[in-house]
C-alpha positions as CSV (number, residue, x, y, z in Angstrom):
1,X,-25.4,-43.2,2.4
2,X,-27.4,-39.9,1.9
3,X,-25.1,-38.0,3.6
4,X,-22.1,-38.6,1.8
5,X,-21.4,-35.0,0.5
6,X,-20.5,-34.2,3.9
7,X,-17.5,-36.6,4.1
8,X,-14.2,-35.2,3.4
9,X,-11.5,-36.6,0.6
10,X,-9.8,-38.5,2.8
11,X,-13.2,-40.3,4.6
12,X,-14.2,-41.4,0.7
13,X,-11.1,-42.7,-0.3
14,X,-10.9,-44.8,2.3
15,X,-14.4,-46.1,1.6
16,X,-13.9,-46.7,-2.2
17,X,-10.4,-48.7,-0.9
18,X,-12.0,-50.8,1.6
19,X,-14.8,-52.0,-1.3
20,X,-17.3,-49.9,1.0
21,X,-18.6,-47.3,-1.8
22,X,-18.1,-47.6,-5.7
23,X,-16.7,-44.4,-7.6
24,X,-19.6,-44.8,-9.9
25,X,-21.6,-44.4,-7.1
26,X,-20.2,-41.6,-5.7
27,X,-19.3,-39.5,-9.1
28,X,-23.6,-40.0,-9.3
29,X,-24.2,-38.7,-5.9
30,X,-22.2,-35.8,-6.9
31,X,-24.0,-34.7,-10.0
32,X,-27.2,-35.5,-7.8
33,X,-25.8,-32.2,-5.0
34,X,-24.8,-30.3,-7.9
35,X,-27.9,-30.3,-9.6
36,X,-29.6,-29.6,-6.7
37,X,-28.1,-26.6,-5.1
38,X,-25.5,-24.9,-7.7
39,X,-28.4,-23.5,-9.5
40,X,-28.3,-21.1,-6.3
41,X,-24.2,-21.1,-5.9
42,X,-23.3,-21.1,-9.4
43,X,-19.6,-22.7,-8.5
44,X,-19.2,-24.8,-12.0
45,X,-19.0,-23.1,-15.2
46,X,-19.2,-26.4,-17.1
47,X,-20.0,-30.5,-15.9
48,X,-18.3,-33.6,-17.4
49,X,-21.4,-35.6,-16.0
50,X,-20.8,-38.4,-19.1
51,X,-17.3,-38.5,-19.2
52,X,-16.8,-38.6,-15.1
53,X,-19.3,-41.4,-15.4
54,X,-17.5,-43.5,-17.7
55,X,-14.5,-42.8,-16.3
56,X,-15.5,-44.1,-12.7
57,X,-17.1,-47.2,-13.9
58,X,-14.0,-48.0,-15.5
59,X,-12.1,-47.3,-12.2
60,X,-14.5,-49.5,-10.7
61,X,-13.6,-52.6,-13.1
62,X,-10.2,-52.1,-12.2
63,X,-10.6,-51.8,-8.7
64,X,-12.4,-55.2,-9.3
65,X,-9.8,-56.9,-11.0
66,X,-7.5,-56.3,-8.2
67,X,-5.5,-53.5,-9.9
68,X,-3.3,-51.0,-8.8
69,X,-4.8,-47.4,-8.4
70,X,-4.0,-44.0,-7.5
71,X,-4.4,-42.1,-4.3
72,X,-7.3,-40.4,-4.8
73,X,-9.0,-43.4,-6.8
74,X,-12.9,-42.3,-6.9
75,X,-12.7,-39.0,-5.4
76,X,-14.9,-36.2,-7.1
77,X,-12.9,-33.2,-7.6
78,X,-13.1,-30.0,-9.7
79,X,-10.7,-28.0,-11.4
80,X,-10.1,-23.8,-12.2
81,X,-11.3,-22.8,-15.7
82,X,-8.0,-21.5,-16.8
83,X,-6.1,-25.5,-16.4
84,X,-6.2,-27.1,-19.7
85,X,-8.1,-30.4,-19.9
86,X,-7.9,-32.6,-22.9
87,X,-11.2,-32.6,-24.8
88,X,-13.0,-29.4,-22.2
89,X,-13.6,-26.0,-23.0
90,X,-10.7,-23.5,-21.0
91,X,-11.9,-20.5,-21.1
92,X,-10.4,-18.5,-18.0
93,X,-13.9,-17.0,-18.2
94,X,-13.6,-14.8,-20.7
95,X,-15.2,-14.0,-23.8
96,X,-11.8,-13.6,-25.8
97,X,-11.4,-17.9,-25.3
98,X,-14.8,-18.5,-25.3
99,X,-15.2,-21.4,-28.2
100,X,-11.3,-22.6,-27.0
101,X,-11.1,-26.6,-26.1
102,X,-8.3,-28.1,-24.2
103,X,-6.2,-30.1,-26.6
104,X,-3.7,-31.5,-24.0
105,X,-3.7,-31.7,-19.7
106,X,-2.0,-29.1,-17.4
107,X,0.9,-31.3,-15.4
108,X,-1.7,-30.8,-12.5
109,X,-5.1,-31.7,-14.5
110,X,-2.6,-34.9,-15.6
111,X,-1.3,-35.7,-12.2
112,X,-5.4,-35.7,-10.7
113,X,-6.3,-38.1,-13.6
114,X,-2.8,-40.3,-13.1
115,X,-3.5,-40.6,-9.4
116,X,-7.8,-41.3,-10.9
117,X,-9.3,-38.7,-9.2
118,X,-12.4,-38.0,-11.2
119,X,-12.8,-34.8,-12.9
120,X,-16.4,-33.4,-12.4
121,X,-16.2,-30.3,-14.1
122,X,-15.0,-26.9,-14.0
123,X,-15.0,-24.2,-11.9
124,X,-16.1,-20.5,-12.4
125,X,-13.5,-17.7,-11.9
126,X,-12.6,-13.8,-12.3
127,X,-11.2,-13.3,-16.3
128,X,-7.9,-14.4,-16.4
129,X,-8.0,-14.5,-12.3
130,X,-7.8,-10.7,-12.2
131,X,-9.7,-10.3,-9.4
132,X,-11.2,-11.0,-5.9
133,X,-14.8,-11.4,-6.3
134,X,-15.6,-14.1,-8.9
135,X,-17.9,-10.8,-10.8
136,X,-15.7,-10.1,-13.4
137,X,-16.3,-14.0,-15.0
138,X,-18.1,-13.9,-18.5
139,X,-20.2,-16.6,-17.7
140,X,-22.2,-15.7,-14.5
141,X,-21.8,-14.7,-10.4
142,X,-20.7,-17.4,-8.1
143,X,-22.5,-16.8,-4.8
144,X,-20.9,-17.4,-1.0
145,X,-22.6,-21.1,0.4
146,X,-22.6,-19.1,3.9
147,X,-24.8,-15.9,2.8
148,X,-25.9,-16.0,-0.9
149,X,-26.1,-12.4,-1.1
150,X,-22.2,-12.4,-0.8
151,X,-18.9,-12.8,-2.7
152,X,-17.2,-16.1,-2.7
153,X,-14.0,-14.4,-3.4
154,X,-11.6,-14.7,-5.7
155,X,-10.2,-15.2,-8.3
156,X,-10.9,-18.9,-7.5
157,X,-14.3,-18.0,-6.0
158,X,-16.2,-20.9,-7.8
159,X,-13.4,-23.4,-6.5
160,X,-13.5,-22.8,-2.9
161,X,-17.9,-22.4,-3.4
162,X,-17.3,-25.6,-4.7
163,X,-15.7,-27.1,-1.3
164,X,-17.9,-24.8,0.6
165,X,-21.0,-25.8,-0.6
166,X,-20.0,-30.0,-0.8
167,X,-20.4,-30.1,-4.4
168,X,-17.0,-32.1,-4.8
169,X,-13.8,-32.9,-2.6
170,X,-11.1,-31.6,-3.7
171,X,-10.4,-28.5,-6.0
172,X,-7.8,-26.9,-8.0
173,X,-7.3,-22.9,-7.7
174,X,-4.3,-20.7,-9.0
175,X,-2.9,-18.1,-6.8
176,X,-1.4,-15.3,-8.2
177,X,-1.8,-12.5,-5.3
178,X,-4.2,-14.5,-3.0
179,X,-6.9,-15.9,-5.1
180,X,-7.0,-19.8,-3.9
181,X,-6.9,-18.1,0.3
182,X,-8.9,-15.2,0.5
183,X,-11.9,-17.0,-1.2
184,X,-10.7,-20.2,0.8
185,X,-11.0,-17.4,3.9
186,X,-14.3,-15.9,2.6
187,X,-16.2,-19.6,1.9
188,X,-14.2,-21.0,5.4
189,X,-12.6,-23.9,3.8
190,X,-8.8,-25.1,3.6
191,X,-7.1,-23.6,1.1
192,X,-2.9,-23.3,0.2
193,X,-0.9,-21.3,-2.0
194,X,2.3,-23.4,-2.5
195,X,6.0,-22.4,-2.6
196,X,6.8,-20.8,-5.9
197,X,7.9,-23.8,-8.4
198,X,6.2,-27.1,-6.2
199,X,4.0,-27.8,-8.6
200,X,4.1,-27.0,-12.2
201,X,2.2,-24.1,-14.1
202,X,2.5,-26.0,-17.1
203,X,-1.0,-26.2,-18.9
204,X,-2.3,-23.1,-16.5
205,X,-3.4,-20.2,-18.5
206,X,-0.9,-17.7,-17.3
207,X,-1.8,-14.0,-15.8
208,X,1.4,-13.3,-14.0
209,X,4.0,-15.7,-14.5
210,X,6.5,-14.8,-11.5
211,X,3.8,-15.1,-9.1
212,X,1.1,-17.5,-10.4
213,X,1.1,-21.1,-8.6
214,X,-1.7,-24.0,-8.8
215,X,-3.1,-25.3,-5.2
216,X,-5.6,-27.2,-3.8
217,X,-8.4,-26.0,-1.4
218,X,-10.3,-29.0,0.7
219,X,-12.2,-29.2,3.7
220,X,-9.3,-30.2,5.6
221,X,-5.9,-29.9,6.5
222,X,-5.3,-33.6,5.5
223,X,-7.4,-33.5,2.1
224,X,-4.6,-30.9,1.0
225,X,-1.9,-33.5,2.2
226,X,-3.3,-36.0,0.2
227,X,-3.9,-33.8,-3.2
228,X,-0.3,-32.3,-2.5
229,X,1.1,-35.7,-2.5
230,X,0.1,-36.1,-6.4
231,X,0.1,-32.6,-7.4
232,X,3.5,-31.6,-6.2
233,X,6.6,-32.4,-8.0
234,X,9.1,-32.0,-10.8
235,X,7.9,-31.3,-15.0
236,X,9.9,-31.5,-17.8
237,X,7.4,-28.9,-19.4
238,X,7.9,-26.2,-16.7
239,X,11.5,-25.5,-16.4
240,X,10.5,-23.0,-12.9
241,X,9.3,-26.2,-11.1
242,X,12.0,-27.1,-8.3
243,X,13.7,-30.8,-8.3
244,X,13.8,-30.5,-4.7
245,X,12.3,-34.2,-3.6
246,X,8.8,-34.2,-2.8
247,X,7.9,-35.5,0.9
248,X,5.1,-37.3,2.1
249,X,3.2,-34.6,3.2
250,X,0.5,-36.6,5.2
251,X,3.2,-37.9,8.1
252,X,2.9,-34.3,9.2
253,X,-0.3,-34.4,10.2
254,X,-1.3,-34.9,13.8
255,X,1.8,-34.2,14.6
256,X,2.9,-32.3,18.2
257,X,3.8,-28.3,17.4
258,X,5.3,-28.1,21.1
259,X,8.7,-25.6,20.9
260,X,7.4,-24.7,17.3
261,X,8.0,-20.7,16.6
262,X,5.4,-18.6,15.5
263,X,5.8,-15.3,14.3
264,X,3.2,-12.4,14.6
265,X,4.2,-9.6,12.0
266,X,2.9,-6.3,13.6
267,X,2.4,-4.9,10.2
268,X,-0.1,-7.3,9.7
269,X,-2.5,-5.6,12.3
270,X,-3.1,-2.3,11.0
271,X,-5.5,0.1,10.9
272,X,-9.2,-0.6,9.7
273,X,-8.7,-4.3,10.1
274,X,-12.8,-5.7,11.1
275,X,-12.5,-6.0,14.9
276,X,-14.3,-9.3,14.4
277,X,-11.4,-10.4,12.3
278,X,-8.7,-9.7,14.6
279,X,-10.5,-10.9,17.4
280,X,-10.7,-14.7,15.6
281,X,-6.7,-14.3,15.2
282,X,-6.2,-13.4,18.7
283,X,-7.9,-16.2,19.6
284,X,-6.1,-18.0,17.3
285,X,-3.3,-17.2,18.4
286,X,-4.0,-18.4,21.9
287,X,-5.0,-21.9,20.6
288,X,-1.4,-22.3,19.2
289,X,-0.1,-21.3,22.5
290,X,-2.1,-24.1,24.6
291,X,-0.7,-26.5,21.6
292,X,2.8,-25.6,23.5
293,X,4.2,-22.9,20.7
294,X,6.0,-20.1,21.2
295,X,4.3,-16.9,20.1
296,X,7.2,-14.2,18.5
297,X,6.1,-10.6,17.3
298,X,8.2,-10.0,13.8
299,X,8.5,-7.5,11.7
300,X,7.8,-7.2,7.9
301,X,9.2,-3.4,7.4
302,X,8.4,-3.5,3.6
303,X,4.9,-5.1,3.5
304,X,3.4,-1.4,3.0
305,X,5.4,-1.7,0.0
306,X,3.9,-4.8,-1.3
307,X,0.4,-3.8,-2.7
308,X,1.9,-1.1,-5.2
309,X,4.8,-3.4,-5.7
310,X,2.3,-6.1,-6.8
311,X,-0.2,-3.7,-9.1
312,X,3.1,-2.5,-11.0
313,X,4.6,-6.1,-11.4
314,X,1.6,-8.3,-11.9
315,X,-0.2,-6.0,-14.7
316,X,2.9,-6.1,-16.3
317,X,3.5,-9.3,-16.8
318,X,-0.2,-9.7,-17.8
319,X,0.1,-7.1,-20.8
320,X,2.9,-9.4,-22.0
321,X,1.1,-12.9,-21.6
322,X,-2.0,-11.7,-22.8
323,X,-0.5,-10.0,-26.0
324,X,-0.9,-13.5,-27.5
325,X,-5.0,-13.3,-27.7
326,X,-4.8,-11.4,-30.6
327,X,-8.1,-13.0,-32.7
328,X,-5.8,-14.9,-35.4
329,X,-4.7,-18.3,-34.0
330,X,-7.7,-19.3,-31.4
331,X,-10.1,-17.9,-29.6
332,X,-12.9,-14.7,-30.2
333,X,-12.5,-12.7,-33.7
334,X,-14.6,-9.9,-34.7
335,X,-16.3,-9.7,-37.3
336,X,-16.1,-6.2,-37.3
337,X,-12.9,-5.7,-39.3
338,X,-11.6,-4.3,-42.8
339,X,-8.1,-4.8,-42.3
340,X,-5.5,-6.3,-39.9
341,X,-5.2,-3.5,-37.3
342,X,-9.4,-3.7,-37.0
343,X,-8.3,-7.3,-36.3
344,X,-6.6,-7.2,-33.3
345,X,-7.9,-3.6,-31.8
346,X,-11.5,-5.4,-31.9
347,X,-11.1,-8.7,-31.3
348,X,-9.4,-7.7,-28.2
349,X,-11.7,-4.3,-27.5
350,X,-14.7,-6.9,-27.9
351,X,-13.2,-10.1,-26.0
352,X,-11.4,-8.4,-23.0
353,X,-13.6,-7.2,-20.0
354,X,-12.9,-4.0,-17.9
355,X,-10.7,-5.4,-15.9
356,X,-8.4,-7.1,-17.9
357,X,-8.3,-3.8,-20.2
358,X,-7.8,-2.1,-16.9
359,X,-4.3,-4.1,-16.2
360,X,-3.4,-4.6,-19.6
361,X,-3.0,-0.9,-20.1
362,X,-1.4,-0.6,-16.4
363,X,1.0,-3.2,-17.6
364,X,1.8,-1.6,-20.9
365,X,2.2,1.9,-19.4
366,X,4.9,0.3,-16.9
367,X,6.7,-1.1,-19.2
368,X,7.0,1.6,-22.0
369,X,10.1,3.3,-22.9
370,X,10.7,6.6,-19.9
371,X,8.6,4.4,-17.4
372,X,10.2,1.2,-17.1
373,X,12.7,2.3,-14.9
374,X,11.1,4.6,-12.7
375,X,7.8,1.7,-12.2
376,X,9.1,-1.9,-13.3
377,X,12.6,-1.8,-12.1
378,X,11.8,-0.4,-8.9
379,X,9.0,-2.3,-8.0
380,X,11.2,-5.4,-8.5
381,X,13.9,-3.8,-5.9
382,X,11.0,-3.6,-3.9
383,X,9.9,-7.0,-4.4
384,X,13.9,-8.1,-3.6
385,X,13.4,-6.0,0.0
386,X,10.1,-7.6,0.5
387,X,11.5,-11.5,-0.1
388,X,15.0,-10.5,2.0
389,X,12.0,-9.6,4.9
390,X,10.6,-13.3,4.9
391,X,14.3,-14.7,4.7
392,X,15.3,-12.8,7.8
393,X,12.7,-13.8,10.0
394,X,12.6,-17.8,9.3
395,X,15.8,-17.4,10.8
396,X,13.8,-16.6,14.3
397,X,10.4,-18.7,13.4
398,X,8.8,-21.9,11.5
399,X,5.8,-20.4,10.9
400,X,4.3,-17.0,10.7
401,X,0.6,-16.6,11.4
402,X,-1.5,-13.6,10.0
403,X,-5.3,-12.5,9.0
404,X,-6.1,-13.5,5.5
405,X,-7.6,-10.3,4.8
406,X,-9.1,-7.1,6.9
407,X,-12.7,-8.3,6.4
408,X,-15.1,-11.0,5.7
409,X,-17.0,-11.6,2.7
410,X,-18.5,-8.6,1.4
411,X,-21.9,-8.2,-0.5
412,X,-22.3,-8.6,-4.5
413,X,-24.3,-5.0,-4.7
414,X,-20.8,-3.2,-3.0
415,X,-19.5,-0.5,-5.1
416,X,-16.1,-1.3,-4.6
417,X,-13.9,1.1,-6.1
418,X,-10.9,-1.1,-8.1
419,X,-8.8,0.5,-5.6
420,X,-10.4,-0.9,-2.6
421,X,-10.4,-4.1,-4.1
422,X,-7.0,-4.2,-4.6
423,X,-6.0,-3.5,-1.3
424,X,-8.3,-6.2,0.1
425,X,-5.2,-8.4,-1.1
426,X,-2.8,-6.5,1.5
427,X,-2.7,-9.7,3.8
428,X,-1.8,-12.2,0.8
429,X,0.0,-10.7,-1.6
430,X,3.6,-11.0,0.1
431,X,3.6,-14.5,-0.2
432,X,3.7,-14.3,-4.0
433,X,5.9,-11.6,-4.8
434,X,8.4,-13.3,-1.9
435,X,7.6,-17.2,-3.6
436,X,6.6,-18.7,0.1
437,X,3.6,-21.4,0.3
438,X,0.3,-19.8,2.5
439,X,-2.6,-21.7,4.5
440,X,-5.7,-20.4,5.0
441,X,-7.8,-22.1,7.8
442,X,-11.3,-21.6,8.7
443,X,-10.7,-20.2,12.9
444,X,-14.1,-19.1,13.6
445,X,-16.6,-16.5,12.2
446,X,-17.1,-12.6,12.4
447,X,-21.3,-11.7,12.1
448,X,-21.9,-15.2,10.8
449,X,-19.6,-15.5,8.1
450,X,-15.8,-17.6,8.2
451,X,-12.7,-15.8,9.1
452,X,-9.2,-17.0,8.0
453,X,-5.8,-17.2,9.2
454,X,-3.1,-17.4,7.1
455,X,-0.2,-19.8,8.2
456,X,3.3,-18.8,6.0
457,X,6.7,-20.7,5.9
458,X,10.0,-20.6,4.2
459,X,10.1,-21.8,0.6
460,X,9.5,-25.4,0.3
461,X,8.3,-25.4,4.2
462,X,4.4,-26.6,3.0
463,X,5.4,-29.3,6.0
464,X,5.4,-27.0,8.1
465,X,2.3,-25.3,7.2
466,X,0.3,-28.4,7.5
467,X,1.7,-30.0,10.9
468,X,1.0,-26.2,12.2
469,X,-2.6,-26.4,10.6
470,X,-3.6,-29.9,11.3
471,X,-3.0,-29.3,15.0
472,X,-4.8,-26.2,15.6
473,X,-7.9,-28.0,13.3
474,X,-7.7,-30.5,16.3
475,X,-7.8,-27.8,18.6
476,X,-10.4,-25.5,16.9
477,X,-12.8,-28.7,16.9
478,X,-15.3,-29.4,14.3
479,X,-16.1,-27.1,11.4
480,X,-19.2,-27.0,9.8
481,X,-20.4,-26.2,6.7
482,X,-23.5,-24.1,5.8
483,X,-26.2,-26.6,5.2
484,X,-28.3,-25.8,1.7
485,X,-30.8,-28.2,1.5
């Protein structure tokens, strides 16, 4: 029973069903890996190590008493600092909400405890997920399980450590442009962005509200099923979340993908991509085709459009949602201050990192009076052409199949400019702006880190995605995690 980290979401479940393993047990074992090896990861920003106790020994006397449970009774699993939790310090890693506690659940968070999953703590993040690296958190840096001198990702970099690293099972991200698959790409484990309004955003500390959606990222295809299953779904607190009937997401795994269309966007495979990268795709690519699919080149003609698009529309939308962390109602106040405009131009000067600063005034700039037309308005045209792209070819294909990003994990010293950063999200940020779900699956490695692929279908087609995915995962063979001990 040692080895127990190494089992997936589905294996455990199964375990604590069958009267095999108690969730007291497991939640232990848990805290035993994380308080062995984050100390060198740095995944969780916080640990409900009493509570998740408590909680799973309680589980345990029901499961004893012959009770109904949900389905993922007993399985450790972690959720993104900017998801409300009753009673647990939110913080979207940031100084600005550093003393704030959750006094209700996010839909998702209250879904996971519904279905009693156990909550082991949360995760570390960029500030207000603006960013891919997991650097810009107030707390600390989350390190990559596969080379510790390397970025996780982000913004959910400490989520998909999390999963790399086999501190828990299951974890929640939030995807806004790409932050629950590029780190899922960079960390090589499973990780899906769903369709735009599948599961609700209600408790999730917004950043971009258009393009912001919760997901899971697992070891495996079928651990996503499984969270999806409970996740997914209909709120009377988010009005965006679709009513569209939720299926049983694990009947499409191990499923036959003979006939199924594929589409290969040549925009995808630009210039500059790493050779190792586009070698892992080809390859890929060739997998699918012994699976019996049918391999179609596609066309994306606005995609070059998509990461200016994106840095117009998404600051935007931030300088509006973040206008409310003004120092009066919750959250960091300066003490610096002799009237009300000190107030707010402190609290905020002091609380914000550069980043956030860095978008807010983006946002505010393309929103002001003169601008909004020529920035704003026109990136959402764009936007319109870029969505209108995707709708045209799932005429043609089920599925289309790209990188995740150009490169693999880069290292923490790298002086990226916020430029070069931003363009690292070329590969993912489509999906958002056009509301499709995205997979990202671990194919193979590039100099000894995990490359990606990135598996997108037509709103509402996550089915798709993850029949797709679970076959090539047979196909691909086993996957293995870096080992820490």
């Amino acid at each position: 029973m040692e080895n127990l980290y190494k089992l997936t979401a589905s294996e455990i479940g199964k375990k604590i069903s069958k009267g095999e393993l108690k969730a007291e047990e497991i939640v232990k074992k848990t805290f035993e890996r994380i308080e062995k090896i984050d100390g060198k990861i740095g995944s969780f920003v916080h640990l409900r190590k009493d509570k998740a106790i408590k909680e799973a020994q309680e589980l345990d006397k029901r499961i004893a008493n012959g009770e109904k449970v949900g389905a993922l009774a007993g399985i450790p699993v972690a959720i993104k600092d900017n998801m409300v939790s009753d009673g647990d310090p939110a913080t979207a890693c940031s100084k600005i909400l550093g003393n704030y506690t959750g006094v209700y659940d996010a839909t998702a968070v209250k879904k996971l405890k519904e279905a009693d999953a156990i909550i082991i703590g949360i995760t570390n993040m960029d500030e207000f997920a603006m960013g891919s690296t997991t650097k810009t958190s107030v707390h600390h840096l989350t390190k990559n399980p596969w080379d510790t001198e390397k970025v996780p990702g982000g913004s959910s970099g400490g989520a998909a450590a999390s999963i790399a690293a086999q501190e828990v099972y299951i974890s929640l991200g939030s995807d806004t442009g790409g932050s629950i698959r590029q780190p899922a790409s960079f960390c090589g484990v499973v990780g899906l962005k769903p369709t735009y309004g599948r599961v609700s955003r209600f408790g999730l500390i917004a950043f971009a509200s258009s393009l912001d959606q919760i997901g899971p990222l697992a070891k495996s295809v079928e651990d996503i099923a499984l969270c999806m299953n409970v996740i997914a779904g209909n709120d009377d607190y988010d009005a965006t979340v679709s009513s569209i009937e939720v299926p049983d997401y694990t009947k499409y795994l191990n499923q036959d993908i003979k006939g199924m269309k594929i589409g290969v966007p040549k925009e995808y495979f630009i210039d500059g991509i790493n050779p190792g990268v586009k070698k892992v795709v080809e390859e890929s690519l060739n997998k699918f085709r012994e699976l019996g699919a049918e391999i179609v080149e596609v066309s994306l003609p606005h995609t070059k459009y998509a990461v200016p698009a994106y840095y117009v529309i998404a600051p935007a939308e931030a300088s509006s949602n973040l206008a409310r962390f003004d120092g009066v109602r919750y959250g960091y106040r300066s003490e610096d201050v002799k009237n009300v405009d000190d107030l707010y131009i402190n609290s905020r000067t002091e609380g914000f990192g550069d980043e956030v600063k860095r978008r807010i005034m983006i946002g505010t700039y393309v929103l002001s009076a003169g601008f909004y037309d020529a920035y704003f308005k026109k990136a959402q045209k764009v936007r319109a052409l870029i969505k209108e792209d995707f709708d045209k070819v799932f005429e043609n294909v089920d599925v289309i199949l790209t990188p995740v990003c150009p490169n693999t994990a880069f290292k923490l010293d790298d002086k990226k400019t916020p430029i070069e950063l931003y363009l690292e999200d070329i590969f993912t940020i489509s999906a958002n702006l056009a509301g499709i779900p995205g997979l990202s699956i671990p194919a193979g490695k590039s100099e000894e880190m995990p490359v990606g692929i990135q598996l997108l279908g037509k709103a509402f087609g996550e089915k798709e995605l993850i029949k797709a995915g679970s076959a090539f995962e047979k196909i691909r063979g086993e996957w293995k995690l870096p080992e820490l001990d």
